[in-house]
C-alpha positions as CSV (number, residue, x, y, z in Angstrom):
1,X,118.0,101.5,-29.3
2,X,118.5,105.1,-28.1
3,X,121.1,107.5,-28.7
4,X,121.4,110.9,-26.4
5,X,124.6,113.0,-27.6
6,X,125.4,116.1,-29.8
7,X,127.6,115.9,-33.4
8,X,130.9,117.3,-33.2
9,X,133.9,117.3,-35.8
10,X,135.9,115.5,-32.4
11,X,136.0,111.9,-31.1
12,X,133.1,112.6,-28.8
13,X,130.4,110.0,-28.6
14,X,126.9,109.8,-28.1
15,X,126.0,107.8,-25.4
16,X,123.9,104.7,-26.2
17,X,121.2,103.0,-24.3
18,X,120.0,100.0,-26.6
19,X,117.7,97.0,-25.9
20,X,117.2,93.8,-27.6
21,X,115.5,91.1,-27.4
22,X,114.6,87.2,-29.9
23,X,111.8,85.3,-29.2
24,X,110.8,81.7,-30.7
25,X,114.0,81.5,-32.7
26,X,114.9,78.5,-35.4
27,X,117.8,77.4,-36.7
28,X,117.8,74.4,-39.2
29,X,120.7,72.8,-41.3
30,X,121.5,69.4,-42.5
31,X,124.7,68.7,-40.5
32,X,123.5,69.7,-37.2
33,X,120.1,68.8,-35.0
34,X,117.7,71.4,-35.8
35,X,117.9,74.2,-32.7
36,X,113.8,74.8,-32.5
37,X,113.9,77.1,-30.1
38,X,116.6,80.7,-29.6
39,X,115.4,83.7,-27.3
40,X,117.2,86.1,-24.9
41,X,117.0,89.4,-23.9
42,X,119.9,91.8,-23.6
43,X,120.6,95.4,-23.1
44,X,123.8,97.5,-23.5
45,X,124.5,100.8,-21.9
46,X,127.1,102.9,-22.6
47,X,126.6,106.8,-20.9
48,X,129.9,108.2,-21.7
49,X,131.2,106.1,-24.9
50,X,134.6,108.1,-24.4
51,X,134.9,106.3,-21.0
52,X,135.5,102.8,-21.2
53,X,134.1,102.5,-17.2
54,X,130.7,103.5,-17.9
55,X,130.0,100.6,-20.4
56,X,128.2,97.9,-19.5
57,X,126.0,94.7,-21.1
58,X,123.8,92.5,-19.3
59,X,121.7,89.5,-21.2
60,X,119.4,87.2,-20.0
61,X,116.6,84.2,-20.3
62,X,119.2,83.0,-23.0
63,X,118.2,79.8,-24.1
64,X,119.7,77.2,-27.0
65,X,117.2,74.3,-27.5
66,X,117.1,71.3,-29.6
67,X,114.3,68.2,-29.3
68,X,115.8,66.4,-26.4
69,X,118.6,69.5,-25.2
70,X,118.8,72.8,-24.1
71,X,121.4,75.5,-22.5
72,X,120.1,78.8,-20.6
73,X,122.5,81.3,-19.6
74,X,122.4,84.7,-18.4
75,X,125.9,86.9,-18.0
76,X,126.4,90.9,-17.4
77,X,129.5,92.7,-17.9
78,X,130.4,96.2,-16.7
79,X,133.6,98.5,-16.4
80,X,136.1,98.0,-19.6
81,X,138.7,99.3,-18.2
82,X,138.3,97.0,-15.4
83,X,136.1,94.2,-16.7
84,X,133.2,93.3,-14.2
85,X,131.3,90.0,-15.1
86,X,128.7,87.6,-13.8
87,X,127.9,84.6,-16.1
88,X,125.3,81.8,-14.9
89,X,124.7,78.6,-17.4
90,X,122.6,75.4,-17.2
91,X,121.9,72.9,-19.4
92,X,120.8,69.6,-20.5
93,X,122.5,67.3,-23.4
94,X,121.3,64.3,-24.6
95,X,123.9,62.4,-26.4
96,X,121.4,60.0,-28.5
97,X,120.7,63.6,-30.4
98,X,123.5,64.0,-31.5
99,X,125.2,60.3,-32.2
100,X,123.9,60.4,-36.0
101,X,125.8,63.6,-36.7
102,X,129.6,62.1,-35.1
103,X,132.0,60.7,-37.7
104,X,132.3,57.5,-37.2
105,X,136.0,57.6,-37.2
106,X,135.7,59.4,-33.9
107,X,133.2,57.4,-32.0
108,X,131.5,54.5,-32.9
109,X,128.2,55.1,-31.0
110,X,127.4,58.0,-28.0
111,X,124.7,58.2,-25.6
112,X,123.5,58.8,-22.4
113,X,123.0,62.1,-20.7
114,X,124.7,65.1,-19.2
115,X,123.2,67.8,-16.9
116,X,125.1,70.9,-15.3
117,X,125.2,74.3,-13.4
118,X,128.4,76.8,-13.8
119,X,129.0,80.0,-12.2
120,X,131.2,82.4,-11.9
121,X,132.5,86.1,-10.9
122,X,134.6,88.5,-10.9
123,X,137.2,91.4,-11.9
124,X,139.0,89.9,-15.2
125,X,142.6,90.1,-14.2
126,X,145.0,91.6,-16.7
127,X,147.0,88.9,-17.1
128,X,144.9,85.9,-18.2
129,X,147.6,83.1,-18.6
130,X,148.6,80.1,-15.7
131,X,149.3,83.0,-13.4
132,X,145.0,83.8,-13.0
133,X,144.0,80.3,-12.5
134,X,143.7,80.4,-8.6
135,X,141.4,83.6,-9.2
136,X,139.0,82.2,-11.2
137,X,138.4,78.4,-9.5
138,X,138.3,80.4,-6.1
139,X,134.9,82.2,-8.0
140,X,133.5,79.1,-9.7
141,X,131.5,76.8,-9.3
142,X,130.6,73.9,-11.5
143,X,127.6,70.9,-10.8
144,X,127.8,68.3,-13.9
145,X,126.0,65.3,-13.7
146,X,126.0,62.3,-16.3
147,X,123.7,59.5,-16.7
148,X,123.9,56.1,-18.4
149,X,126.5,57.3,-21.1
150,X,128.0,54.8,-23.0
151,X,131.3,55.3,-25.7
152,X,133.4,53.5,-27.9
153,X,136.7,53.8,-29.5
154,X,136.8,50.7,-31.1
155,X,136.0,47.1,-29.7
156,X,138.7,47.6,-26.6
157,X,138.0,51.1,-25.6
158,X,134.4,51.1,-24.9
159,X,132.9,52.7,-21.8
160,X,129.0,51.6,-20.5
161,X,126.6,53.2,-18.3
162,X,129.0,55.5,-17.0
163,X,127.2,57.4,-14.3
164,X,128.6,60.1,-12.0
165,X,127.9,63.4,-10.1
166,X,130.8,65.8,-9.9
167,X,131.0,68.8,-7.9
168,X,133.3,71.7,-7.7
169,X,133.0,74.6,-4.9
170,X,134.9,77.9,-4.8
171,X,137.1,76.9,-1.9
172,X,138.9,74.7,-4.6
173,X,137.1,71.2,-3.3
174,X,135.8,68.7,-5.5
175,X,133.4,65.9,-4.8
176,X,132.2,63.0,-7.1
177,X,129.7,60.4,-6.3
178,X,127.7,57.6,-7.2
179,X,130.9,57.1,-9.7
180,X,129.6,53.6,-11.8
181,X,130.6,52.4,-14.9
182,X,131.7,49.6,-17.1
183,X,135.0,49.1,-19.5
184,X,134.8,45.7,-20.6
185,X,138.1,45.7,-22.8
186,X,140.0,46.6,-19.4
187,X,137.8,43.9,-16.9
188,X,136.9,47.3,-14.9
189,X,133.9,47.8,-13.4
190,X,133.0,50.3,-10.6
191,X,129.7,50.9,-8.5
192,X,128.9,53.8,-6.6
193,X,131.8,54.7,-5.9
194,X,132.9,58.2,-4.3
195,X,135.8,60.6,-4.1
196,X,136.4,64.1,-2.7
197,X,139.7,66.3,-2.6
198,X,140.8,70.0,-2.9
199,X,143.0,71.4,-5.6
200,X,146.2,72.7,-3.6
């Protein structure tokens, strides 16, 4: 970290130009799967510390990983007075890791996998309720894909080898494919099966 700035008896800052960085990271407890593996790198700049607009963070080669899982993600940030931000995620989560650690009174058995991209950008608006939604899904975009996932409820709610590819674009369209799956407490049972809309 770095600090350039003089010390007065006033609120006057110093600006701040600091870096950061983990490598090889570990993380073990007994009520969660053992993360073997945390790194990023990151910096955080801030010229005039008395100006909110000249602030700014960026991180990247984030990465979260278990045995079988993992999530990377980068994101930046600039401009509090006007909040600037990029954020990019992917990741891979297999279920079977994490089955053991599930109360049974929630689930009675998960697994299967899940895979997926998200994106998005923008200028956070200043009022974040119902009103921003359009902004942000017209600056997203989301690519999730599951594989032979199987659930249960109990003996009647039970999903099996739920497989699908869903797909959501920043003009508000949405796509799923190769939709199959199994719920034997309900006789359903699809196979590749496909859908596409837009969100009006």
């Amino acid at each position: 970290a770095k600090l350039n700035g003089y010390v007065y008896d006033t609120l006057l800052l110093p600006q701040v130009q600091a870096n950061m960085s983990m490598k090889r990271g570990l993380v073990k407890t007994t009520d969660y799967p053992e993360i073997k593996h945390i790194s990023f790198d990151g910096s955080v700049t801030a010229i005039d510390p008395n100006d909110f607009s000249t602030i700014s963070a960026q991180f990247k080669d984030m990465r979260l990983a278990t045995q079988s899982s993992y999530i990377d993600m980068a994101f930046s940030a600039s401009n509090l007075d006007k909040p600037t931000y990029n954020v990019k995620s992917s990741g891979h989560i297999n279920f079977d890791e994490f089955s053991s650690f599930i109360p049974d009174s929630t689930v009675e058995y998960l697994t299967g996998t899940l895979a997926f991209n998200f994106a998005t950008r923008g200028v956070l608006p200043d009022d974040l309720g119902m009103e921003s939604a359009d902004y942000f899904l017209e600056r997203t975009s989301l690519d999730v894909k599951v594989k032979n996932l199987s659930t249960a409820l109990d003996s009647i709610d039970e999903v099996k080898n739920l497989n699908v590819s869903f797909a959501y674009r920043p003009n508000k369209h949405i796509s799923i494919k190769d939709l199959s799956l199994k719920a034997p407490g309900y006789g359903v049972a699809l196979q590749n099966s496909s859908l596409s809309g837009t969100i009006l």
